[in-house]
C-alpha positions, 0 to 999 in steps of 0.5 A: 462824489463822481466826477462828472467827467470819470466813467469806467466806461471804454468807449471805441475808437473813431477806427474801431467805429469805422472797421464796424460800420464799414463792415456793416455795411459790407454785409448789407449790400448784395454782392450777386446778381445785378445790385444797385450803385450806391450813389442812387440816391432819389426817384429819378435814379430809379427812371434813370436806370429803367431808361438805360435798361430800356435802350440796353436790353427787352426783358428786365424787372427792377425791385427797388426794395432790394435794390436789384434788377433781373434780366437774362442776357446782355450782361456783358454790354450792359455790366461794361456800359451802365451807369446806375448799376454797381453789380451786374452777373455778381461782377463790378461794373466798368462805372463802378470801376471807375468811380472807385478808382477816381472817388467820384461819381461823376469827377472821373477821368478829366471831367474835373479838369477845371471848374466850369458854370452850368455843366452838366453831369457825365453820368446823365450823359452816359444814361442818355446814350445807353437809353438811346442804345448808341455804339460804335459807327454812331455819331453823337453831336452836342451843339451847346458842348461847353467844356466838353462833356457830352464829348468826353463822356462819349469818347470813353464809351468808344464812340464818335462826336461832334462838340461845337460851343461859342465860348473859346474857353470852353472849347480850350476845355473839350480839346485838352480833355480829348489830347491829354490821353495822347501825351507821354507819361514823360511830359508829367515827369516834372518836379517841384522846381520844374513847376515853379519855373513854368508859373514864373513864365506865366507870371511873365507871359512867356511860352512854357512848352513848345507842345500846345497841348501842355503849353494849354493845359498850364494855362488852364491850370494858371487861371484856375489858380488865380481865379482861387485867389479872387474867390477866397483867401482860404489859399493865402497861407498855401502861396499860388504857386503851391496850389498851381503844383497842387492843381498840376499833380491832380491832373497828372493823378488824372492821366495816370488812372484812366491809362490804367482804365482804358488798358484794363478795360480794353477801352478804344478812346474815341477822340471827338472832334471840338469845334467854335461855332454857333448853333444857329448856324450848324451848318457853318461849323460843316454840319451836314443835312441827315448826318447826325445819329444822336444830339446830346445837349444843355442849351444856356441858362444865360439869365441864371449863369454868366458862362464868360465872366467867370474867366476875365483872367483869361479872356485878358491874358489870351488877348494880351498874349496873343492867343487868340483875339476875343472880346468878351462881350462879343463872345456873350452877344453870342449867347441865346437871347444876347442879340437882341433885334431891333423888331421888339418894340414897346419892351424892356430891354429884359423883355426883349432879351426873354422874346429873343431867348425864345427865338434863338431857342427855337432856331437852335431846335430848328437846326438840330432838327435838320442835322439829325438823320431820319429816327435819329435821337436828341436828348434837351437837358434843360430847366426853367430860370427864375427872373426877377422872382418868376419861372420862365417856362423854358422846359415847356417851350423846349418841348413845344418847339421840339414837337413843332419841328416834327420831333417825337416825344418819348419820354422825360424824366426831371432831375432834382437838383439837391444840396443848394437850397439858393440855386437858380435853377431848382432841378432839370428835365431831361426831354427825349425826342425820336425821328420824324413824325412827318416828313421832314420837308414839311416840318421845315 
């Protein structure tokens, strides 16, 4: 009788599988024309690029059977520029590049320099600005910066912007995203030994670096490794100061590949400019009337997401050292809907929180509205929080407000947000907004 388990079968490899499916695959995808990026994954990548070439070029057609688009000029701005093409005139695009040299879609360059709640994606940004057919000599300004997307993403497109945030982390964030690039490759050059000194100094509160940018950047990568170890204990054998080396030599991996980017591509780093300020008082973060090009931004889910308390340790340690001097409360009071007046009688205290959430919103749509110069643009990334088992309507009042304030209205495209089935915050539309309708002294 047979063995169960005896076959004379030879069954392939895991090597064998991969060099034949690769290949297949390799086959399967065009290799000329202009030919979709293999991240397009749902309908709203299909708007996504028909708003990208919308901004970028008059005459286009899109077959998504085959996963190619046709258009006749343009093709050098739009194969350096666009991010939902992979191919474009049967040559690699710039995005292309650029997530094959970093391995992700939206993990490039120092987006992924340390984890922060709510941010959202640099590819969406990229999309925004190509839609708005934004260039060098614009100004783009993102009022809710947090960690700094919309300003990183913008400096590697070679134009100027403006990032203004309430939460000092954030801002730390933005600014070691701008300054890195301007270091020396010697200030990477640093061993096992090196490493672990810098993590005793910060285990003792002492200065590491005269430079204030590295002596941030340790931090950040200091927090960020023991904010690991409250989370899980997957780290427990690795040892923190193994995963703070770990850390460290990604961000260096980080340096070293978009230095060799931005040289291949001949890409001029715009450096933007990351202030602390509240975007109910633009104008005390010197905002002038009219004098921006383009706004590009994610107001909080601050029901949904809890944007400081992730960073206790850091908020603790700044303060102990004397850093800065931040109360963690104070910089949460500053939030959208944190404040709350003392004119909402008869409410909770949470109903109270949800009319002020609106209120401030509204302000915020106010003062973006004032910066922005006549036909300027402005992109709300937004979605509606679940509270207590309900939506509150956020995109919709977005919309409003944006109308009332003498906005028009182009169009907006929702965002499925796939793979978490518990998330707060179920997709997200992006609302696009042109000029005036009206003169502006009768919006305001």
């Amino acid at each position: 009788m047979q063995n169960l388990f005896e076959t004379k079968t030879r069954y392939p490899s895991f090597e064998e599988i991969l060099k034949e499916y690769s290949e297949e695959a390799n086959n399967y995808q065009p290799k000329e024309g202009n030919v979709f990026g293999f991240w397009m994954q749902t309908l709203a990548d299909i708007q996504f690029l028909d708003l990208e070439l919308s901004g970028m070029t008059k005459d286009y057609k899109i077959d998504a059977i085959n996963h190619k688009v046709y258009f006749n000029n343009d093709y050098e701005n739009i194969r350096k520029r666009i991010a939902h093409l992979d191919i474009v005139d049967s040559k690699p695009t710039l995005y292309s590049n650029i997530i094959d040299l970093f391995g992700d879609t939206n993990a490039y360059a120092f987006h992924n320099l340390y984890p922060y709640k709510g941010k959202f994606y640099p590819r969406i940004v990229r999309t925004i600005i190509n839609s708005f057919n934004l260039k060098n000599g614009d100004l783009i300004l993102d009022p809710y910066n947090g960690c700094g997307t919309t300003t990183h993403e913008a400096a590697l497109m070679c134009i100027d912007s403006i990032g203004i945030d309430i939460n000092p982390i954030g801002n730390i964030i933005a600014e070691l995203k701008n300054e890195l690039l301007f270091l020396k490759e010697k200030d990477f050059e640093l061993n096992i030994n090196d490493l672990i000194t810098i993590f005793n100094y910060l285990e003792n509160k002492k200065r590491t670096h005269k430079n204030e940018i590295m002596f941030k950047l340790f931090l950040m990568l200091y927090f960020d490794t023991k904010d690991a170890f409250t989370r899980t204990t997957r780290y427990n054998k690795k040892g923190e100061r193994s995963l703070f080396i770990e850390k460290f030599n990604y961000i260096k991996d980080c340096y070293i590949k978009i230095k060799q980017f931005l040289k291949e591509w001949d890409i001029d780093y715009k450096k933007a400019t990351v202030k602390e300020g509240n975007v109910l008082d633009l104008k005390s973060s010197g905002i002038d009337d009219e004098s921006i090009d383009a706004i590009i931004t994610s107001p909080p889910y601050y029901f949904s997401l809890d944007y400081v308390g992730k960073d206790k340790i850091a908020y603790d340690y700044l303060n102990e050292i004397g850093f800065f001097n931040h109360n963690m409360q104070d910089v949460k009071n500053e939030y959208l809907g944190m404040k709350v007046g003392t004119d909402i009688p008869g409410k909770r205290l949470l109903e109270k929180k949800v009319i002020t959430y609106f209120r401030d919103l509204e302000k915020s749509i106010q003062e973006m509205v004032r910066v922005l110069k006549p036909n300027g643009k402005i992109a709300v990334v937004i979605g509606d929080s679940t509270l207590n088992g309900k939506k509150l309507p956020t995109t919709q009042r977005t919309y409003e407000f944006c109308l009332k304030y003498g906005l028009k209205h182009i169009r907006t495209v929702f965002n499925p947000l796939l793979g978490v089935r518990n998330r707060a915050i179920r997709g997200e539309s992006i609302l696009l907004f042109n000029g005036y309708m009206h003169n502006k002294s009768e919006q305001l």
